[in-house]
Each structure stands twice: as structure tokens, then as C-alpha cells.
C-alpha positions as CSV (number, residue, x, y, z in Angstrom):
1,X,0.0,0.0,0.0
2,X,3.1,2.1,1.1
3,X,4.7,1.9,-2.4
4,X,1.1,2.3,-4.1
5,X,0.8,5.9,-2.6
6,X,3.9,6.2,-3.5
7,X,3.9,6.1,-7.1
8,X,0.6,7.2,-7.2
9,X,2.0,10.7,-6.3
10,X,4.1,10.5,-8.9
11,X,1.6,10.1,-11.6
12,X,-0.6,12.8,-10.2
13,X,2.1,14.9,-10.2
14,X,3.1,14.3,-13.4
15,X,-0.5,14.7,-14.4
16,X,-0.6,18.1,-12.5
17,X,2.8,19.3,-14.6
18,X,0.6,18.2,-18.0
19,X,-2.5,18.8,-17.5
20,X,-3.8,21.0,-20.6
21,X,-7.5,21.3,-20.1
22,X,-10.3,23.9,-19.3
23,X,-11.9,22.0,-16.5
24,X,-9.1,21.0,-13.9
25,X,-10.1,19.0,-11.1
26,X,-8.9,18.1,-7.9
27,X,-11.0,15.3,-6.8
28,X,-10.2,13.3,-10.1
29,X,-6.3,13.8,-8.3
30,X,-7.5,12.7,-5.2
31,X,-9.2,10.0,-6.9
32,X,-6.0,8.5,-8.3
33,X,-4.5,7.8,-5.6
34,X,-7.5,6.5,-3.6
35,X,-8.1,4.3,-6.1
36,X,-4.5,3.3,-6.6
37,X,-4.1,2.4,-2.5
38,X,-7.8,0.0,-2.6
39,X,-6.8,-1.6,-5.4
40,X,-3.3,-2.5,-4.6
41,X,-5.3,-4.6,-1.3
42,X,-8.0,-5.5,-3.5
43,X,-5.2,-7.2,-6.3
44,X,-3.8,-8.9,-2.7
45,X,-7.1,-10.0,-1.5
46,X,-8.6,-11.7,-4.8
47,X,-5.5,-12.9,-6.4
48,X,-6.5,-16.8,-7.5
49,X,-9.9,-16.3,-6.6
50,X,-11.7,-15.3,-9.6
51,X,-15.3,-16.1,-8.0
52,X,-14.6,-13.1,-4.9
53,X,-12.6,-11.0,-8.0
54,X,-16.0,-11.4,-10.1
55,X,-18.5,-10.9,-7.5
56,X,-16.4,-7.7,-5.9
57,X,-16.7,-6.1,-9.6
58,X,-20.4,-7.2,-10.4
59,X,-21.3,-5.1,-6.9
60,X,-19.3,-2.1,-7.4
61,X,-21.0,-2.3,-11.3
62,X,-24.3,-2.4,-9.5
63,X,-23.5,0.4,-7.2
64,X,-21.8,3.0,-9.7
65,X,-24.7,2.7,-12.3
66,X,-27.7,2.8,-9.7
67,X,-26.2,5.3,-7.8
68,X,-26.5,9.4,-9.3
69,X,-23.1,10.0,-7.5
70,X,-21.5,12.9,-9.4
71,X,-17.8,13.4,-7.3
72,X,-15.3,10.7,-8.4
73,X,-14.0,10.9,-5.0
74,X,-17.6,9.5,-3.6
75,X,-17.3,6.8,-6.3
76,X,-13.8,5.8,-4.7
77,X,-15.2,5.9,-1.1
78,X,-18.0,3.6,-1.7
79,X,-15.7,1.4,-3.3
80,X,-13.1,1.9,-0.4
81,X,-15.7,0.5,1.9
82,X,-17.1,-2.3,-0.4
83,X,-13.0,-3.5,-0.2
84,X,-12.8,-3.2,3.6
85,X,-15.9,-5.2,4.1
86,X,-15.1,-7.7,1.8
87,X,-11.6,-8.0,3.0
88,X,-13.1,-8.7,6.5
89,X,-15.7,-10.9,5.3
90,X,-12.9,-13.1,4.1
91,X,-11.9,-12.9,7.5
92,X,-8.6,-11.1,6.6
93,X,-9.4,-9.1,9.7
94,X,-5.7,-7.7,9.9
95,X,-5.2,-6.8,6.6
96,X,-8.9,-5.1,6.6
97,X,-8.1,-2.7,9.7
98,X,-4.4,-2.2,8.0
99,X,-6.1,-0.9,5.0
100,X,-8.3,1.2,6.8
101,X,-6.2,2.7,8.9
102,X,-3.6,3.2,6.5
103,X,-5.9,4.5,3.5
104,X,-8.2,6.5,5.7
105,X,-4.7,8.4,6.9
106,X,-3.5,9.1,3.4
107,X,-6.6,10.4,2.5
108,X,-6.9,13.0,5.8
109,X,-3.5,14.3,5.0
110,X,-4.9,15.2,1.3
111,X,-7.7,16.8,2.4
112,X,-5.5,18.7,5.1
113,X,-2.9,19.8,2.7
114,X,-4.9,20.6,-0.2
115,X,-3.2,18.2,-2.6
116,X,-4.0,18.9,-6.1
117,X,-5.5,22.2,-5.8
118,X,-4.9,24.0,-8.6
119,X,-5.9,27.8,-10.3
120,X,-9.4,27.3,-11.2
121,X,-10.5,28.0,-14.5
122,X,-12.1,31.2,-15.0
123,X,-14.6,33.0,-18.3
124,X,-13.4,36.3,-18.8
125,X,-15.9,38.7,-20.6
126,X,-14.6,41.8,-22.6
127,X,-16.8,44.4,-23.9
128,X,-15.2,46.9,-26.7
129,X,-16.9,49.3,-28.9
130,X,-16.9,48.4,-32.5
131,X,-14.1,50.4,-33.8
132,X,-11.8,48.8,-31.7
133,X,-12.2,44.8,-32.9
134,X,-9.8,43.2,-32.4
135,X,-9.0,39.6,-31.2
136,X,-5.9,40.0,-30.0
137,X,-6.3,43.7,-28.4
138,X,-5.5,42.0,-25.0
139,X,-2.9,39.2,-25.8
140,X,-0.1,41.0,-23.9
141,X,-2.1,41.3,-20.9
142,X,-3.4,38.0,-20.5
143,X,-0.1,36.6,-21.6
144,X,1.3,38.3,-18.5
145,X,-1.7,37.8,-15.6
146,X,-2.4,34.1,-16.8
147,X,-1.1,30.8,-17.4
148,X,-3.1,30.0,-20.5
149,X,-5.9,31.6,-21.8
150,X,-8.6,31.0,-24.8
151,X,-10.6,32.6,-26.9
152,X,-14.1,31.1,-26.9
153,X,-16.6,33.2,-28.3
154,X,-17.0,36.7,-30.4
155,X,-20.4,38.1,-30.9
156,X,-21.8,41.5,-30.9
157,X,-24.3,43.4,-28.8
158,X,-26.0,46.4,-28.4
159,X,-27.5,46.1,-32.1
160,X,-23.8,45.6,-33.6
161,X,-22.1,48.7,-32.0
162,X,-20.0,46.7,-29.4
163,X,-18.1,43.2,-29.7
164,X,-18.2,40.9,-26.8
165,X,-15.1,38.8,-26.2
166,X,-15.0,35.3,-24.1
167,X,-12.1,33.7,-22.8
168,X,-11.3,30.6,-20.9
169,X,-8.4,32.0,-18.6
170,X,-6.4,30.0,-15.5
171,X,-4.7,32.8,-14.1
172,X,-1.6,32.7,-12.9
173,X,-0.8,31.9,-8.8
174,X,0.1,36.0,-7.8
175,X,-2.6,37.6,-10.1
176,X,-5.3,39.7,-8.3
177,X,-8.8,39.6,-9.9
178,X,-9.5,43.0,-9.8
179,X,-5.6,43.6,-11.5
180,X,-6.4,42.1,-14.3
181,X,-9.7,43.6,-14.2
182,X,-8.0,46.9,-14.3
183,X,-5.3,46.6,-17.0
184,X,-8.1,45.2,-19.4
185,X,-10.4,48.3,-18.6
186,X,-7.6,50.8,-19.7
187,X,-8.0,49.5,-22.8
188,X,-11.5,48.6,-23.7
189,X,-12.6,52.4,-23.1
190,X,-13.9,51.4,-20.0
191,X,-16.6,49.2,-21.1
192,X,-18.2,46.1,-19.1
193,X,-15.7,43.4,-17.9
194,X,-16.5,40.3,-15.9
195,X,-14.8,37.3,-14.5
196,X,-16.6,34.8,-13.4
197,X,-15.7,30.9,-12.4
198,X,-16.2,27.8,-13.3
199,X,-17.1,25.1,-10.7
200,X,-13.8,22.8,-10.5
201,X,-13.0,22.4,-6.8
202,X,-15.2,19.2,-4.9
């Protein structure tokens, strides 16, 4: 279980470093390594039993599709507990209060520490009057308040007198809302701006 967590960070972390996406989540990286832990015990506990390894499986199959469980992280809890009891019920009682010790520990100390947390991605709204469209008007001030940015959507409003830019922005770690809220209203005559974000954090 030890070495499970162990290279389970890893990947995370690597998946962290690459990770590319609009909609970044931390449970799913919590998830990882949950997952990674039970099924290290669950490998131990039905190895050359493929009656306990198909029954195991058919439940958890019966659980995640009857279930309207939307958080991968309660997905990996119910199958957490669905390992303990069938560890136990094998009467493996050692292994069974090893793994939930051990697992329930790794999991408080990712919770306590915020593993995995990462910038949330955010829509950035830009108003500018008609004479000054332009797609990339703001490039050099989101390429210095974020770590990636997007343009999603161009449409007009106000009966085709103003343009109204979308973006899909992470920014970066020691960027201030209303600073970038600021730069980008010097320039867009000092037209509506919002930022708004998108629900990534369980």
C-alpha cells in the first residue's frame, strides 16, 4: 500500500505538470491515488480467486450505475468501503483494519494539505466598442496575468455597436482579480468586464 501511494503521487504529479485542459479537477487527483491504494489490497485480496474478483466487480458495477453520484472521490469511497468489508468478510481481519487505517490516513492528509488544488479556470468577458475589434487587443495582458488563456466566443451586442469577447483564462498563482480587471479596462474604453468561475474544486 506504502509503495502504491507512493507512485501514485508521482503520476498525479506528473498529471498536474501536463495537465492542458479547461476543467481541472482536484477530486479526479485525489481520486488517483484512492483508487491506486484499494486496489493495490484489492489485487492482494482476490488474487486466484476469480469467483470473490467477479462478484467484488459485479457489486461495485451495481452500485456505480444505480447510484447518481457525481464526485469521483464518492465513487472511490464507496468502493473503499465495499474492499474493507469484503476484505473482513474473508476474514482477513488484519489486513482489513491495515487498510483502513492506513488508507483513511493518506486520504486526511490530502484533504488537510490541499493536494492537487490548482488555479481554477475562470470566463473572462470583454466588452469593446466596434471600432476597436480586435482579437488579439488584450494578448499581452493576459499573456502576463495568466497561465493559459482561450478565446471562446466573439459576438456583438447592443445592435452591432459593441463586440463581446469570451475567454477561458487560469490565471496565474500572484494575479489579483481586480488587477487584471484593471489593466483590461484601460484599454477597452472602460466598457463592461467580468470574470466569473467555473465550478472545479469538490
Amino acid at each position: 500500500m506504502a509503495l502504491a501511494a507512493l507512485l501514485s503521487l508521482i503520476i498525479t504529479k506528473v498529471y498536474q505538470i501536463t495537465f492542458t485542459g479547461e476543467r481541472y479537477s482536484q477530486a479526479f487527483v485525489h481520486t488517483i491515488m484512492m483508487m491506486s491504494i484499494i486496489v493495490s489490497v484489492v489485487m492482494n485480496v482476490v488474487s486466484g480467486n476469480a469467483g470473490v474478483a467477479f462478484g467484488l466487480f459485479a457489486v461495485f458495477s451495481l452500485i456505480r450505475f444505480r447510484s447518481a453520484v457525481t464526485n469521483a472521490k464518492d465513487i472511490a469511497y464507496i468502493f473503499f468501503g465495499l474492499c474493507v468489508g469484503m476484505t473482513a468478510g474473508l476474514f482477513q481481519f488484519e489486513l482489513a483494519i491495515v487498510l483502513t487505517l492506513f488508507a483513511s490516513l493518506i486520504f486526511y492528509i490530502l484533504f488537510k494539505v490541499d493536494y492537487g488544488a490548482g488555479k481554477d479556470t475562470q470566463i473572462l468577458k470583454i466588452t469593446v466598442p466596434e471600432n476597436l475589434n480586435d482579437e488579439n487587443l488584450f494578448d499581452d495582458i493576459l499573456a502576463d496575468k495568466t497561465d493559459s488563456y482561450r478565446l471562446r466566443q466573439v459576438e456583438t451586442t447592443n445592435l452591432g455597436t459593441m463586440i463581446l469577447y469570451t475567454f477561458a483564462i487560469r490565471s496565474k498563482v500572484d494575479t489579483k482579480d481586480q488587477e487584471l480587471l484593471n489593466d483590461i479596462r484601460e484599454r477597452n474604453a472602460n466598457l463592461k468586464v467580468s470574470l466569473s468561475y467555473l465550478e472545479m474544486r469538490d
